[in-house]
C-alpha positions, -999 to 999 in steps of 0.1 A, spaced: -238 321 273 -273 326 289 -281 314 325 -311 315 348 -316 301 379 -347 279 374 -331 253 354 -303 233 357 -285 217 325 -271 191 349 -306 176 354 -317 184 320 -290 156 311 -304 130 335 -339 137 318 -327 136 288 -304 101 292 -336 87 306 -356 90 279 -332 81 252 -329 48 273 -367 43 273 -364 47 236 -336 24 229 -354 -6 250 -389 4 230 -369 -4 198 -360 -38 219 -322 -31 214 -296 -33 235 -270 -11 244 -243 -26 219 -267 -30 190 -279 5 191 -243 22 196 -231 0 165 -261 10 145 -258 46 158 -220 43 149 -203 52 186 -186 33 211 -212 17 234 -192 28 265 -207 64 255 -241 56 245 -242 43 282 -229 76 295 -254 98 276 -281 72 289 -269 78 320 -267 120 317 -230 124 320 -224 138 289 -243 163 263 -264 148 236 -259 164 202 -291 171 184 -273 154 154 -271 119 172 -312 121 185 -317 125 154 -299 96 141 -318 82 175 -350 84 155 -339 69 127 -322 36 140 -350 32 166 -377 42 142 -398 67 173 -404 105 175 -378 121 198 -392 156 195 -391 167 230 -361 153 240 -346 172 207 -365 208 230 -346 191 265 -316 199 242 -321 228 231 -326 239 271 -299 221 282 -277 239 260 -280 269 288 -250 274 314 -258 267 351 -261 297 374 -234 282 395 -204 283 373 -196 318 377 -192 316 411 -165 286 404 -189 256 411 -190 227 385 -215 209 376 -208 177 401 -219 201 430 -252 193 449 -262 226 440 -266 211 400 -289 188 411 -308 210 443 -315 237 412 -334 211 390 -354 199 422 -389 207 433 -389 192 470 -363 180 495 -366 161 524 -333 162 548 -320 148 585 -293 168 595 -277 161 630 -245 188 629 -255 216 612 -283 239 603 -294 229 566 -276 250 543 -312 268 530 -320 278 563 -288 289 573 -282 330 580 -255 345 565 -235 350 595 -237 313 601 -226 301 567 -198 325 571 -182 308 602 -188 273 590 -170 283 560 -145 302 580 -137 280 605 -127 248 581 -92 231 581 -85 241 544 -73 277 536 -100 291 516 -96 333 500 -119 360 508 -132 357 475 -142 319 478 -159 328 510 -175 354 493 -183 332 463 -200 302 484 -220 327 506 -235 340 472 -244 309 459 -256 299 496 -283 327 502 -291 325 456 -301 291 469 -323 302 492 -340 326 476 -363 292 461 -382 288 492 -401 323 484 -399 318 443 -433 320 430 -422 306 396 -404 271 404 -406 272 441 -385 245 463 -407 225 488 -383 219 521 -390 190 547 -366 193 571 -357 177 603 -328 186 625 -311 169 660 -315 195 688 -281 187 690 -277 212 661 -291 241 680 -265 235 706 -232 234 693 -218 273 690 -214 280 652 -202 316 656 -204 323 689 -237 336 709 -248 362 689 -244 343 655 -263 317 672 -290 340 685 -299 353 653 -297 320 636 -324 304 658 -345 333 659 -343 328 617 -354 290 626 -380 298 645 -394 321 622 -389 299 589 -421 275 596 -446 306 584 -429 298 547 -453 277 533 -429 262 513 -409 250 547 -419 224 575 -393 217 602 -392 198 628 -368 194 656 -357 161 672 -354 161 713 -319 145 724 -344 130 747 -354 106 721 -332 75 715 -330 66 681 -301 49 665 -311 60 631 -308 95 645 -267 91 650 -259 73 610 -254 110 605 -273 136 580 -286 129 545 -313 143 518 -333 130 492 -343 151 463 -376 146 443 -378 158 406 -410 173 391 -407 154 358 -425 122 360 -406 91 362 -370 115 364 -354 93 396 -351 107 433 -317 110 449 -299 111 480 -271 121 490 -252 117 521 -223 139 534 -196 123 558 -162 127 566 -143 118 533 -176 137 508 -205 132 496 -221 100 483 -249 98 458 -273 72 448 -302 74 426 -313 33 424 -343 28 441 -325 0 468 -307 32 479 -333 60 475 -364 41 493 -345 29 522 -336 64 531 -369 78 526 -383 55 549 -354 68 572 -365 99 570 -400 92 577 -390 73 609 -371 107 622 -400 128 610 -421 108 632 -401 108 663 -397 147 657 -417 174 675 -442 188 654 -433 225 640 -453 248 668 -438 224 695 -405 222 676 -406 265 677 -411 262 717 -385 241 718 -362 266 695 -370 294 717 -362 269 752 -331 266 737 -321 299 724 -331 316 759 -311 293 779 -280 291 757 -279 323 734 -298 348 754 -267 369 764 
């Protein structure tokens, strides 16, 4: 089956369920009239409005009939969703972040442990990933470094580029990932990353007291389809959370902004990268 890295099925899905759903309210039905008209459980009409399963050609079509609308591009979304996402041969299923960071066309993220993963150097992600709790092969280690450095490989893609806004805790350029050498390179890689134009970070001082600064890291992803919801998605002890709804999505942005704003800017967040590399990593 045919892959490429510049679109993701997963999101495809979400575009798709979202546009079936603003057909079936046009035809002012709900979701148990249309599903018995359309002949399927309603419990699965919901989950194809709400992308977590394929929609068959056959039932859009049936779509345009009960509702009596033109589905015509959501019959192409289909057609392109049909493709298999870049990450499954590397053993990653579809419920990964990475299904929905592919389909994205700008991220802002707060991290306060680690270096975000698309800024991370290889030697980095290797020792995170080395240095976990569970026993993980040489070949899983080698799988997730792949798909680490194929994500990155979006902040310099002319075709469907990825916009990053990142800020990251000081905190982060402290702890010893690796050792001093790993830690060396891997700041000297942040301090270089800002000429991207596709990247802005900032760094936040531990100077600055901010209790939104310790509720720990989180990203919200923004979609270039119009009216395709943001989401974020949080990473803690047990996982990873997601939430698409607005009363989840709006409060973090505003989160976000609040860091952003506290954060050095990105030639004073550089100095600060080099303070810290010098007086930490230098040896």
């Amino acid at each position: 089956m045919e892959t490429t890295r510049h679109i993701s099925p997963v999101v495809l899905r979400r575009e798709i369920g979202r546009r079936i759903r603003v057909a079936r309210n046009e035809a002012g039905l709900n979701i148990l009239e249309a599903a018995k008209r359309l002949e399927i459980a309603g419990s699965s009409l919901s989950r194809f409005e709400n992308g977590d399963g394929p929609v068959t050609v056959h039932l859009v079509r049936s779509m345009m009939d009960v509702y009596d609308l033109r589905l015509d591009d959501v019959l192409d979304l289909i057609r392109q969703a049909r493709i298999r996402g870049w990450w499954k041969q590397y053993g990653i299923s579809d419920k990964d972040f990475i299904a929905l960071e592919t389909g994205a066309n700008r991220i802002s993220t707060y991290e306060v442990t680690f270096v975000p993963g698309l800024l991370q150097t290889a030697d980095y992600a290797r020792a995170l990933f080395e240095s976990s709790t569970n026993a993980r092969s040489a070949e899983w280690i080698a799988n997730r470094l792949t798909v680490r450095l194929t994500r990155q490989e979006r902040l310099t893609d002319e075709e469907f580029p990825l916009e990053l806004d990142a800020v990251v805790h000081e905190f982060v350029l402290r702890y010893p990932v690796g050792g001093a050498a790993v830690m060396r390179t891997q700041l000297q890689h942040l301090a270089l990353i800002n000429e991207l134009p596709t990247v802005t970070l900032r760094i936040l001082p531990a100077t600055i007291v901010s209790n939104e600064s310790m509720y720990g890291g989180f990203t919200v992803l923004d979609f270039p389809t119009p009216g395709q919801p943001s989401i974020c998605n949080s990473t803690h002890a047990l996982g990873e959370e997601r939430k698409d709804k607005s009363e989840y999505v709006e409060p973090a942005r505003l989160r976000f902004g609040h860091l952003r704003s506290l954060a050095l800017d990105p030639t004073e967040s550089v100095a600060l990268i080099d303070r810290v590399a010098e007086e930490l990593w230098s040896s």
